[in-house]
mmCIF file of the N, C-alpha and C atoms, coordinates in Angstrom:
data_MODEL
# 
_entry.id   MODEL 
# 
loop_
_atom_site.group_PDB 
_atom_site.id 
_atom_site.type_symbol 
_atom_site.label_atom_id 
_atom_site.label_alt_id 
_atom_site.label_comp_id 
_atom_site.label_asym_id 
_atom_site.label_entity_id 
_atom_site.label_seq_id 
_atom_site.pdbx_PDB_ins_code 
_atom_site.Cartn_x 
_atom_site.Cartn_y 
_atom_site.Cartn_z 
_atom_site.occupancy 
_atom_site.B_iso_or_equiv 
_atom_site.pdbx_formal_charge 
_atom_site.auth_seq_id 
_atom_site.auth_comp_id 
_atom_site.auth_asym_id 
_atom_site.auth_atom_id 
_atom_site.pdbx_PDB_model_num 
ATOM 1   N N  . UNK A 1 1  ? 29.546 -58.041 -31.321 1.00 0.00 ? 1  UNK A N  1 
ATOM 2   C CA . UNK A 1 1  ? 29.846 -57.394 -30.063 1.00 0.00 ? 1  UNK A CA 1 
ATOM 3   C C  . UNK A 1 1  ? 31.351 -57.408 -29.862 1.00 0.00 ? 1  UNK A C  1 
ATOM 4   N N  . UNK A 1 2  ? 31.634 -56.519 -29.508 1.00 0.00 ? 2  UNK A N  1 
ATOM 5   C CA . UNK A 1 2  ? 33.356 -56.163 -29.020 1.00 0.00 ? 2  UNK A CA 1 
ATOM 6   C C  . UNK A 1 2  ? 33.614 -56.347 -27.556 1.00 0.00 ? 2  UNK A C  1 
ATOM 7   N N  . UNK A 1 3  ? 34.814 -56.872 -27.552 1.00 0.00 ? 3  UNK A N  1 
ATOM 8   C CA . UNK A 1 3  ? 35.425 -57.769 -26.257 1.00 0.00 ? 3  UNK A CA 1 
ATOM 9   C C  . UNK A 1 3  ? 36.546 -56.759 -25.763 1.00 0.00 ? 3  UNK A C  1 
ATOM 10  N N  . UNK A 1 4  ? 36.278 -56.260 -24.701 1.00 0.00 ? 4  UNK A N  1 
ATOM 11  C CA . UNK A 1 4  ? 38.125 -55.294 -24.087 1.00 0.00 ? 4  UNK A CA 1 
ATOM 12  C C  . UNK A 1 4  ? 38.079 -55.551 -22.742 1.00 0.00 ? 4  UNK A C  1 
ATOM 13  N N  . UNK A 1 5  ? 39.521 -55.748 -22.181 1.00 0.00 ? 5  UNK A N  1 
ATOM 14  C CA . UNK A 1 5  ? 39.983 -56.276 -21.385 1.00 0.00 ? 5  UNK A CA 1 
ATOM 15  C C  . UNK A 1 5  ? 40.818 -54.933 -20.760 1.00 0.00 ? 5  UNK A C  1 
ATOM 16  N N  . UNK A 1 6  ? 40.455 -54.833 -20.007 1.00 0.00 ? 6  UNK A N  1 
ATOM 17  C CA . UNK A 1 6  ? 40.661 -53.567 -18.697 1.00 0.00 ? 6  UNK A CA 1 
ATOM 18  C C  . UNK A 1 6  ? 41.994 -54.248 -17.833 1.00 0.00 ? 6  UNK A C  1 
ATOM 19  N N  . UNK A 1 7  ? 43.219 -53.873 -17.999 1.00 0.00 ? 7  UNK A N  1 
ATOM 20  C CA . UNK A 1 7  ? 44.079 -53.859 -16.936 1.00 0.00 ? 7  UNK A CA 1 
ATOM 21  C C  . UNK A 1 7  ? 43.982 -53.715 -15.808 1.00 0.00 ? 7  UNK A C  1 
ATOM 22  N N  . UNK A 1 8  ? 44.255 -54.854 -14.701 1.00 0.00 ? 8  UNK A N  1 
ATOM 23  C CA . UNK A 1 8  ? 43.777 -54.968 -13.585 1.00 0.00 ? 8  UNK A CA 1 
ATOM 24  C C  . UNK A 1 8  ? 44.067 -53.453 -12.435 1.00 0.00 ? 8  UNK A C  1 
ATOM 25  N N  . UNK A 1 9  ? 45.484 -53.271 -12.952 1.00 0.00 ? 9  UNK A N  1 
ATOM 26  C CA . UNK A 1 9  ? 46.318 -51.777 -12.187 1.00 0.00 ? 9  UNK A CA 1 
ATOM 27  C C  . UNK A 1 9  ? 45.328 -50.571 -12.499 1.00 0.00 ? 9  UNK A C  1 
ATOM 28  N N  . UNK A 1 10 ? 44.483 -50.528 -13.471 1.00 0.00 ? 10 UNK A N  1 
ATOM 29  C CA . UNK A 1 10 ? 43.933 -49.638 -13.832 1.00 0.00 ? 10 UNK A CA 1 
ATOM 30  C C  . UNK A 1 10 ? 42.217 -49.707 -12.879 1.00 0.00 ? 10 UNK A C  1 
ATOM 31  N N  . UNK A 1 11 ? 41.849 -50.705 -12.554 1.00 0.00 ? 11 UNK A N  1 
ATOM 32  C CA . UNK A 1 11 ? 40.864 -50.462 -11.763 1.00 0.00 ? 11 UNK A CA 1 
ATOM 33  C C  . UNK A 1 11 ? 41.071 -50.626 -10.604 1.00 0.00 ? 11 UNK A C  1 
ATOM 34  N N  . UNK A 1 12 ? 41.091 -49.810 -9.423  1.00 0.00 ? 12 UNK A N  1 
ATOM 35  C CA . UNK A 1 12 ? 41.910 -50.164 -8.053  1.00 0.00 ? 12 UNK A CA 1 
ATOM 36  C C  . UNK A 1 12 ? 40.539 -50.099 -6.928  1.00 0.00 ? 12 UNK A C  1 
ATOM 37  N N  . UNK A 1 13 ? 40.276 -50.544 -6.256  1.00 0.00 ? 13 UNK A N  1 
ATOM 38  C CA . UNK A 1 13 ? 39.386 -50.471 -5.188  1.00 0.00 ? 13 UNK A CA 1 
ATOM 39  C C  . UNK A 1 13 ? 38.138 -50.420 -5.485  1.00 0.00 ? 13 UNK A C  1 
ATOM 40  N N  . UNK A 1 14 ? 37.497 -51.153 -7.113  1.00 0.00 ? 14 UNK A N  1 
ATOM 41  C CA . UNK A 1 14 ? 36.314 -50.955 -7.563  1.00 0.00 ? 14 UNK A CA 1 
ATOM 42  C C  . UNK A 1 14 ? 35.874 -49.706 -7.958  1.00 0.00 ? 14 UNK A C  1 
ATOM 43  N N  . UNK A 1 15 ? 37.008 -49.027 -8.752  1.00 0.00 ? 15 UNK A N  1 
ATOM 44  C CA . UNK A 1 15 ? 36.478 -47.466 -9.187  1.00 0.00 ? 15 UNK A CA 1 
ATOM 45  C C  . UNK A 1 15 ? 36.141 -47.232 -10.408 1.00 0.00 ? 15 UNK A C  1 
ATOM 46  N N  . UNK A 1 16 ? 36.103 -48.060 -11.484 1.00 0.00 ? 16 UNK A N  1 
ATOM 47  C CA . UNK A 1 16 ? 35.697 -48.051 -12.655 1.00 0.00 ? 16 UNK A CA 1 
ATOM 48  C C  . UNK A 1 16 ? 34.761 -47.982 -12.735 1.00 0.00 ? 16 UNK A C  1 
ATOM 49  N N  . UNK A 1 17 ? 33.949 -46.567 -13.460 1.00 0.00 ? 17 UNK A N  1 
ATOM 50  C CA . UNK A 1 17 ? 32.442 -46.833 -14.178 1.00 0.00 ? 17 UNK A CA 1 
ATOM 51  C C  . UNK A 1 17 ? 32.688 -46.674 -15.525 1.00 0.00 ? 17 UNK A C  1 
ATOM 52  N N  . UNK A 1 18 ? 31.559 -46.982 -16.469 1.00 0.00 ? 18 UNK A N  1 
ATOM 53  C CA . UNK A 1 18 ? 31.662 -47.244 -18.017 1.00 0.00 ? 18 UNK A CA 1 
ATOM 54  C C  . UNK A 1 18 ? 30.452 -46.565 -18.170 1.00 0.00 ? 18 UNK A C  1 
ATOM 55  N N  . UNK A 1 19 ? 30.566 -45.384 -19.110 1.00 0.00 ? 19 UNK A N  1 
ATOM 56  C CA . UNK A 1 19 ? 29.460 -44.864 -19.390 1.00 0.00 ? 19 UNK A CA 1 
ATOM 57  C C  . UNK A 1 19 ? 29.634 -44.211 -20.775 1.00 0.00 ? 19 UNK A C  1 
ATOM 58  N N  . UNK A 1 20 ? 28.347 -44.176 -21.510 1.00 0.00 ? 20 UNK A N  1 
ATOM 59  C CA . UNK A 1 20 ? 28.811 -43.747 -22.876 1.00 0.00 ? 20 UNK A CA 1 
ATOM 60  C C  . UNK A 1 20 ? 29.175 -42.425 -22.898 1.00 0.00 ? 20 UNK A C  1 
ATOM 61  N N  . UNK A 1 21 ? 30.160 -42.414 -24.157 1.00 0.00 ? 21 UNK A N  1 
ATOM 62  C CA . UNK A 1 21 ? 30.695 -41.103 -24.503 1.00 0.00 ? 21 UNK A CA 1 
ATOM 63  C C  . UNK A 1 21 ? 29.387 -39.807 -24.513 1.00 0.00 ? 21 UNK A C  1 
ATOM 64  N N  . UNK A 1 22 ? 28.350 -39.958 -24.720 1.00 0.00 ? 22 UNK A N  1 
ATOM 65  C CA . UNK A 1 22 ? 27.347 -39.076 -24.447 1.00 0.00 ? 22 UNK A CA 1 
ATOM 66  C C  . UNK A 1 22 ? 27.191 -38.228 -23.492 1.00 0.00 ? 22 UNK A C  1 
ATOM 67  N N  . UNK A 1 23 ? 26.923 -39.463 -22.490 1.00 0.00 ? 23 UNK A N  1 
ATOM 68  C CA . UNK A 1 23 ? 26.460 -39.327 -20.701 1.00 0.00 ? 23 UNK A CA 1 
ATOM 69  C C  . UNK A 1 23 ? 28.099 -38.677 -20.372 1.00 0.00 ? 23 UNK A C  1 
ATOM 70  N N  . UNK A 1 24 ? 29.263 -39.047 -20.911 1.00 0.00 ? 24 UNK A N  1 
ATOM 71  C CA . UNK A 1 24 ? 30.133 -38.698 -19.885 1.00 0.00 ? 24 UNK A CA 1 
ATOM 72  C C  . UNK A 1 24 ? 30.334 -37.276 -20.736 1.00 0.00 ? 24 UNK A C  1 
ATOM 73  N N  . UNK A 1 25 ? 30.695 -37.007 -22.110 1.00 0.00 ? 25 UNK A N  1 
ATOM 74  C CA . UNK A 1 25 ? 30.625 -35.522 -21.902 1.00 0.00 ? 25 UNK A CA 1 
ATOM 75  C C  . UNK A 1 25 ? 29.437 -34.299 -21.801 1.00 0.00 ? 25 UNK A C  1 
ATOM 76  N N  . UNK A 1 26 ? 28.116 -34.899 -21.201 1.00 0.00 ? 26 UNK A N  1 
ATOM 77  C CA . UNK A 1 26 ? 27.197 -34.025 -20.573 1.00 0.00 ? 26 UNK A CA 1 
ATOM 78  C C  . UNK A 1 26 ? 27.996 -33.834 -19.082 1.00 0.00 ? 26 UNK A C  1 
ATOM 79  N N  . UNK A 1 27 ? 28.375 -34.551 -18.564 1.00 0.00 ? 27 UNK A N  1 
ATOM 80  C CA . UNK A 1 27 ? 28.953 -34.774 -17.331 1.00 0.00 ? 27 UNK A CA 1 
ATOM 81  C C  . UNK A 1 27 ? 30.203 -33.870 -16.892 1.00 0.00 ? 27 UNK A C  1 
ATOM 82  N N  . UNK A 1 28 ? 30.988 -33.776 -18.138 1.00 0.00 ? 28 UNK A N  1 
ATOM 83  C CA . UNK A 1 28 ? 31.980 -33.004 -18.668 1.00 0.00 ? 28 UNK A CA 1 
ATOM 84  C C  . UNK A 1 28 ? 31.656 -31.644 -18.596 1.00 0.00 ? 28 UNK A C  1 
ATOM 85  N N  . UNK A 1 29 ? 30.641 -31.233 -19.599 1.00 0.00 ? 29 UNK A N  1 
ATOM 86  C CA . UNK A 1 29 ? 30.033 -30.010 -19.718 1.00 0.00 ? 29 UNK A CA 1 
ATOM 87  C C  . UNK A 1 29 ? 29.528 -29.146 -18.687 1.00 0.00 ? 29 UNK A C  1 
ATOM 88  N N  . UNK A 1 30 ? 28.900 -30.150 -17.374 1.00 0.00 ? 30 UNK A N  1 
ATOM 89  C CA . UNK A 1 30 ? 28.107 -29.800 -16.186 1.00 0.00 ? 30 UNK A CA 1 
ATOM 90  C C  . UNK A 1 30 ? 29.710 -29.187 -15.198 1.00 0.00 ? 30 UNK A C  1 
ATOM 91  N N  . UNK A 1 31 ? 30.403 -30.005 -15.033 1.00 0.00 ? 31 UNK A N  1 
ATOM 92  C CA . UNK A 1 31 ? 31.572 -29.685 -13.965 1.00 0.00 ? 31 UNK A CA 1 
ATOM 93  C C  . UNK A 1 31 ? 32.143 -28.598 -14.639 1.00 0.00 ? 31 UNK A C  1 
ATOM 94  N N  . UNK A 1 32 ? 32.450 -28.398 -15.811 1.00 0.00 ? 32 UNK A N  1 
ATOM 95  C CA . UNK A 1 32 ? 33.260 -27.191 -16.432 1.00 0.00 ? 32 UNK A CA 1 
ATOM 96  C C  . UNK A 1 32 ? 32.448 -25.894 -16.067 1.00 0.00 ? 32 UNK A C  1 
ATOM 97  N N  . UNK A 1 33 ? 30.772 -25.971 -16.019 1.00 0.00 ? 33 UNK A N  1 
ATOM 98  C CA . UNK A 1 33 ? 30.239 -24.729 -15.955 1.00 0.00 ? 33 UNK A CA 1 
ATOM 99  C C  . UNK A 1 33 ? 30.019 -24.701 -14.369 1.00 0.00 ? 33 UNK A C  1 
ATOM 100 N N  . UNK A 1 34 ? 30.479 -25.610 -13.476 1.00 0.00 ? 34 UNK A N  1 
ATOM 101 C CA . UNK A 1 34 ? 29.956 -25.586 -11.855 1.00 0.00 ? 34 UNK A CA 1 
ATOM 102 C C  . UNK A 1 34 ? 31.046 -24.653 -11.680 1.00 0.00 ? 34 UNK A C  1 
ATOM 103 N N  . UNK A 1 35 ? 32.225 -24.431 -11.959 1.00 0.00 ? 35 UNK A N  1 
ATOM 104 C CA . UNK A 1 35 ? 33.136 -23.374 -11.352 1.00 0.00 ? 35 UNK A CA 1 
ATOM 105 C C  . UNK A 1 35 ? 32.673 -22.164 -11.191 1.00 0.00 ? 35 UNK A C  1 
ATOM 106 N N  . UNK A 1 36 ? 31.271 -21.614 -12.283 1.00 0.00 ? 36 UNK A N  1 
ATOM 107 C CA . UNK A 1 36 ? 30.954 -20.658 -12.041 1.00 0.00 ? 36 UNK A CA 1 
ATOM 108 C C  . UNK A 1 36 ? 30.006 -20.631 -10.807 1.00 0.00 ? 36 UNK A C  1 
ATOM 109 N N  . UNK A 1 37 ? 29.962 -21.629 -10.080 1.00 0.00 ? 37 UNK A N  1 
ATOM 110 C CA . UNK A 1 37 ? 28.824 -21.237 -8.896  1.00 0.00 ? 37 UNK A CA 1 
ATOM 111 C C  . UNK A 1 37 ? 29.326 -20.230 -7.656  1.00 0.00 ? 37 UNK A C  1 
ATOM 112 N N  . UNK A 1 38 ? 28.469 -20.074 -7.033  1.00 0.00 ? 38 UNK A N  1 
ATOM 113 C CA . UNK A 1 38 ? 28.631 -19.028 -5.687  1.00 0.00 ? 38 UNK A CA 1 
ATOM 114 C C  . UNK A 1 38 ? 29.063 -20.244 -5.142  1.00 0.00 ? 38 UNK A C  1 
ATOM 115 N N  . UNK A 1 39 ? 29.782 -19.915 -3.884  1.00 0.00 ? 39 UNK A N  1 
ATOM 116 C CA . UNK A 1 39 ? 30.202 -20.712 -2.701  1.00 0.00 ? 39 UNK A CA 1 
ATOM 117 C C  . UNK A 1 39 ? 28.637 -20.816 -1.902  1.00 0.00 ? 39 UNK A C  1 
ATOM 118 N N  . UNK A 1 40 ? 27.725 -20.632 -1.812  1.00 0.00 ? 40 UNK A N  1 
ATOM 119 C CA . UNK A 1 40 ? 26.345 -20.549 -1.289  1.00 0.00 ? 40 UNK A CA 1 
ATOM 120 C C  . UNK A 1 40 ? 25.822 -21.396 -2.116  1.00 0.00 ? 40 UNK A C  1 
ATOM 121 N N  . UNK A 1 41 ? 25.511 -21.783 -3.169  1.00 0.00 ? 41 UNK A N  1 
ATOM 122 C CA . UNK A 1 41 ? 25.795 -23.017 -4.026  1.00 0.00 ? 41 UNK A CA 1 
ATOM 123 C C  . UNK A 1 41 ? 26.347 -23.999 -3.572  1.00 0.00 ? 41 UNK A C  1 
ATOM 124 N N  . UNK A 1 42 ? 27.531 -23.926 -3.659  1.00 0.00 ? 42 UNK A N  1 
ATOM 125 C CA . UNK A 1 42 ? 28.306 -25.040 -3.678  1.00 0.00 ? 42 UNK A CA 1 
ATOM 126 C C  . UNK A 1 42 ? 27.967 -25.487 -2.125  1.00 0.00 ? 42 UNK A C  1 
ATOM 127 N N  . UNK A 1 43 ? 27.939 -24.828 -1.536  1.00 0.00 ? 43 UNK A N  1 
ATOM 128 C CA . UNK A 1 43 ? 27.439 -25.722 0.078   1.00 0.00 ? 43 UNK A CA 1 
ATOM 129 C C  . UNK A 1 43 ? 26.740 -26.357 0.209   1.00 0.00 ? 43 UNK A C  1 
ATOM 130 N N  . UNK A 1 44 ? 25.233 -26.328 -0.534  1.00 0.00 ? 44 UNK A N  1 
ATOM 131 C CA . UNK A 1 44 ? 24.159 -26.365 -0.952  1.00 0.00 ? 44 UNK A CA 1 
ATOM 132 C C  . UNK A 1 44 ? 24.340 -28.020 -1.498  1.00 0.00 ? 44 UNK A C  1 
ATOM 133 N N  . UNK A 1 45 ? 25.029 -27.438 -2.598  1.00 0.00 ? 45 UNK A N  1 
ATOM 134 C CA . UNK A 1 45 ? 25.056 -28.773 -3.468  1.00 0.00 ? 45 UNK A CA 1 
ATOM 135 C C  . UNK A 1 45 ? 25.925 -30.128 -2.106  1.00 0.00 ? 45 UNK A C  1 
ATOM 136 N N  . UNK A 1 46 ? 27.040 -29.746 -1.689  1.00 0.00 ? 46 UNK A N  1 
ATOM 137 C CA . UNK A 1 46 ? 27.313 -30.327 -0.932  1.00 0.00 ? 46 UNK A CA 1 
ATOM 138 C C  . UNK A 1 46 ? 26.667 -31.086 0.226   1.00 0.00 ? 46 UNK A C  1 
ATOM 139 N N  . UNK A 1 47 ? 25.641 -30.055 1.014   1.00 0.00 ? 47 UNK A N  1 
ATOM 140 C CA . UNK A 1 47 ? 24.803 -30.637 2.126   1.00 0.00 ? 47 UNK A CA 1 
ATOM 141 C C  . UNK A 1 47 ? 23.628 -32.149 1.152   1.00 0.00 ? 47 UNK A C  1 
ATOM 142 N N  . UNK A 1 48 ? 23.225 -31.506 -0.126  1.00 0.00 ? 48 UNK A N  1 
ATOM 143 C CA . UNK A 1 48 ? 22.420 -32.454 -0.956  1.00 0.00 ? 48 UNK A CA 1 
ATOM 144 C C  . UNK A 1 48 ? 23.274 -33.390 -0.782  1.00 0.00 ? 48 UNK A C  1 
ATOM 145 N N  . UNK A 1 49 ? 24.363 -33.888 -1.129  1.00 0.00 ? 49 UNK A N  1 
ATOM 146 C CA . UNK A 1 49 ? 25.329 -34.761 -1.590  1.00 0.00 ? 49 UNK A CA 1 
ATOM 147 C C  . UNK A 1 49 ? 25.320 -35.809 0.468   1.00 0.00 ? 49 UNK A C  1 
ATOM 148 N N  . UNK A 1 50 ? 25.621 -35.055 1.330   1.00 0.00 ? 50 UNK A N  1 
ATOM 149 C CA . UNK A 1 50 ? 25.594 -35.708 2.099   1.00 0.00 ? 50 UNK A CA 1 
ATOM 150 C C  . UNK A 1 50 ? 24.238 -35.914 2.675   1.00 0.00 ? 50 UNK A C  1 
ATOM 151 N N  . UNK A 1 51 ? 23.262 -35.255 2.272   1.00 0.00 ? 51 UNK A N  1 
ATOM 152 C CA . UNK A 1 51 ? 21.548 -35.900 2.630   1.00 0.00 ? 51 UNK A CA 1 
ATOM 153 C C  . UNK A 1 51 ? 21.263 -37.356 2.313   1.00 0.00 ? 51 UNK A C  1 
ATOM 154 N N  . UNK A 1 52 ? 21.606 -37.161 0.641   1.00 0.00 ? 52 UNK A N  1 
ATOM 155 C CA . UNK A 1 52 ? 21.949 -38.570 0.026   1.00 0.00 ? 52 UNK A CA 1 
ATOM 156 C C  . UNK A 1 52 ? 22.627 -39.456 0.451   1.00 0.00 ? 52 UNK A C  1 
ATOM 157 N N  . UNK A 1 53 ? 23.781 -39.005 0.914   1.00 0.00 ? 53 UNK A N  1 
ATOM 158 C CA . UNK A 1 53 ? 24.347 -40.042 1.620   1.00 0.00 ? 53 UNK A CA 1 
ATOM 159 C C  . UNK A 1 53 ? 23.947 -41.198 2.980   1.00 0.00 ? 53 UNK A C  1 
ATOM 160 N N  . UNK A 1 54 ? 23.059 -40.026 3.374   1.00 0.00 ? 54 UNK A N  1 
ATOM 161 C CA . UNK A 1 54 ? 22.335 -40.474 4.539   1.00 0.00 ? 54 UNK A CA 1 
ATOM 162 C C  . UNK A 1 54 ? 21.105 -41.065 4.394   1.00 0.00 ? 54 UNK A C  1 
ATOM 163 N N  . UNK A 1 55 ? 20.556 -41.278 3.532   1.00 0.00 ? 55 UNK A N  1 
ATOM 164 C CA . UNK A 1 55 ? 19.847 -41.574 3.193   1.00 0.00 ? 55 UNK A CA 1 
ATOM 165 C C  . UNK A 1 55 ? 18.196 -40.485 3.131   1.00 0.00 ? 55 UNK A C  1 
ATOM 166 N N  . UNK A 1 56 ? 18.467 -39.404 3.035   1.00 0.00 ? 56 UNK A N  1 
ATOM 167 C CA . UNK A 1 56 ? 17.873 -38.500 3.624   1.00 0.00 ? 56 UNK A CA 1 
ATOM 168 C C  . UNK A 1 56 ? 17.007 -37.782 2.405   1.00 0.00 ? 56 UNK A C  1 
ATOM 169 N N  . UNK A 1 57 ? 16.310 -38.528 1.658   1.00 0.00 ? 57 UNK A N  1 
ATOM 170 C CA . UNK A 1 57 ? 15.535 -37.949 0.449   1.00 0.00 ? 57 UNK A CA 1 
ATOM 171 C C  . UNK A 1 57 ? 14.420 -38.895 -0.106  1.00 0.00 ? 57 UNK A C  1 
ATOM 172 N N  . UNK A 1 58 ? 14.121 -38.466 -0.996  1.00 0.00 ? 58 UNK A N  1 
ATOM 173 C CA . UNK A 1 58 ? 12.451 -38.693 -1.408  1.00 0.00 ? 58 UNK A CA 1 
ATOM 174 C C  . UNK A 1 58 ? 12.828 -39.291 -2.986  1.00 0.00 ? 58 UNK A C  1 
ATOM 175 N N  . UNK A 1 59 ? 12.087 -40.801 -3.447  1.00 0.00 ? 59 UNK A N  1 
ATOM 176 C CA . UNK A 1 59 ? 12.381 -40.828 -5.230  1.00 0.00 ? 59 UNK A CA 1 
ATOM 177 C C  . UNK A 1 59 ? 11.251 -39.948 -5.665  1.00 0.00 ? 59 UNK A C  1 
ATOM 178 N N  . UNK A 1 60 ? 10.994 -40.103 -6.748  1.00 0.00 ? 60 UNK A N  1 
ATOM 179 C CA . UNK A 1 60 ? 10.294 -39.121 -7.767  1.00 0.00 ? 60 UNK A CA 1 
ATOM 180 C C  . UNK A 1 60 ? 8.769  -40.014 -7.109  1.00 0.00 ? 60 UNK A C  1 
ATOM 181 N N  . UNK A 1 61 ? 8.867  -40.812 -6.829  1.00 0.00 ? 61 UNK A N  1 
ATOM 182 C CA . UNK A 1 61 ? 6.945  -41.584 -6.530  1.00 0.00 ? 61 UNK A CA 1 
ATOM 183 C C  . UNK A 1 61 ? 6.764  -40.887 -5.485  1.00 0.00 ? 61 UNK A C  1 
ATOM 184 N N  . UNK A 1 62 ? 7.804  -40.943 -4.379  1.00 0.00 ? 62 UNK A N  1 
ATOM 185 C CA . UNK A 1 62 ? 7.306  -40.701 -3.230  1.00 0.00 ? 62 UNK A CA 1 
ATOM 186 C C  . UNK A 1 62 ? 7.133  -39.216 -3.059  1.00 0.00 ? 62 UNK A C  1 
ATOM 187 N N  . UNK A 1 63 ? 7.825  -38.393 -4.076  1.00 0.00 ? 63 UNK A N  1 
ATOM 188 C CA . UNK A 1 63 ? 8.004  -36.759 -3.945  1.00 0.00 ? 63 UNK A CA 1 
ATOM 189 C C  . UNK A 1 63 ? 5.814  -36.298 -4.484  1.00 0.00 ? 63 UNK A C  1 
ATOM 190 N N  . UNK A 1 64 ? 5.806  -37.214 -5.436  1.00 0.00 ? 64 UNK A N  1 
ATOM 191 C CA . UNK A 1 64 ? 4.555  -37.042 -6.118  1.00 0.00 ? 64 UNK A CA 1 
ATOM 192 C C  . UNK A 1 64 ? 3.273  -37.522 -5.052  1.00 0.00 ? 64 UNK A C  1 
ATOM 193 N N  . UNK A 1 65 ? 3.509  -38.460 -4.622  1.00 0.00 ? 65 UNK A N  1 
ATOM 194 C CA . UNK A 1 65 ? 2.214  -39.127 -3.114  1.00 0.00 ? 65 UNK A CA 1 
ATOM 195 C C  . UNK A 1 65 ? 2.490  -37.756 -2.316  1.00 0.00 ? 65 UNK A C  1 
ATOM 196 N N  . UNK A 1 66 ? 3.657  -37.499 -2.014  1.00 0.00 ? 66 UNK A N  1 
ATOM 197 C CA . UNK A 1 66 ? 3.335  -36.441 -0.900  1.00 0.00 ? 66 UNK A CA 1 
ATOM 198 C C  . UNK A 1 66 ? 2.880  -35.338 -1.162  1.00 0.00 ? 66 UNK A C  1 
ATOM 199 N N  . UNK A 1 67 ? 2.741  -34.881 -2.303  1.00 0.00 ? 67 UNK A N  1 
ATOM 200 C CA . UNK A 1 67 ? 2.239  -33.251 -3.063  1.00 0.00 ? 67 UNK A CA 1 
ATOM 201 C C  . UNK A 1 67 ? 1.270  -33.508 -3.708  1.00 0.00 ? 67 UNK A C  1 
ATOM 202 N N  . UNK A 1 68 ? 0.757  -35.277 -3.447  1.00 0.00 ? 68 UNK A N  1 
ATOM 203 C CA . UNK A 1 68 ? -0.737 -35.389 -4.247  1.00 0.00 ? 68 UNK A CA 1 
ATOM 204 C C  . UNK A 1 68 ? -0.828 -34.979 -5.455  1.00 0.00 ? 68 UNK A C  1 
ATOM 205 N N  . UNK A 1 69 ? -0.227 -35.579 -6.481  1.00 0.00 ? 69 UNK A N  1 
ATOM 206 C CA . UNK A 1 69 ? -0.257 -35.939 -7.713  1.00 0.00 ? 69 UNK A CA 1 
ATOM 207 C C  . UNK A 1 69 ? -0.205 -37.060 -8.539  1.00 0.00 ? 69 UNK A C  1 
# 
């Protein structure tokens, strides 16, 4: 196993995530093609983003109990 040591200046206010090179350029791939969205979209995606925030959504069990599956 390999040992690396992260410079403290480099993580500021707990903003570091670590994710594999995989996950982060799917992640990559997704934001490069979001520019093509409509602004009707993007609001969209936005209001989701603050639903979540609010706590304002369903996990995958509870989406399935309620549609009886």
């Amino acid at each position: 196993m390999n040992t690396i040591t992260i410079p403290q200046k480099l993580v500021k206010n707990d903003d570091l995530v670590v994710v594999p090179r995989r996950d982060y350029e799917r992640l990559m791939r997704f934001w490069t093609s979001a520019a093509e969205i409509t602004k009707k979209e993007k609001l969209a995606i936005e209001r989701g983003f603050r639903e979540i925030k609010h706590g304002k959504f369903l996990t995958s069990k509870q989406l399935k109990h309620e549609l009886g599956l």
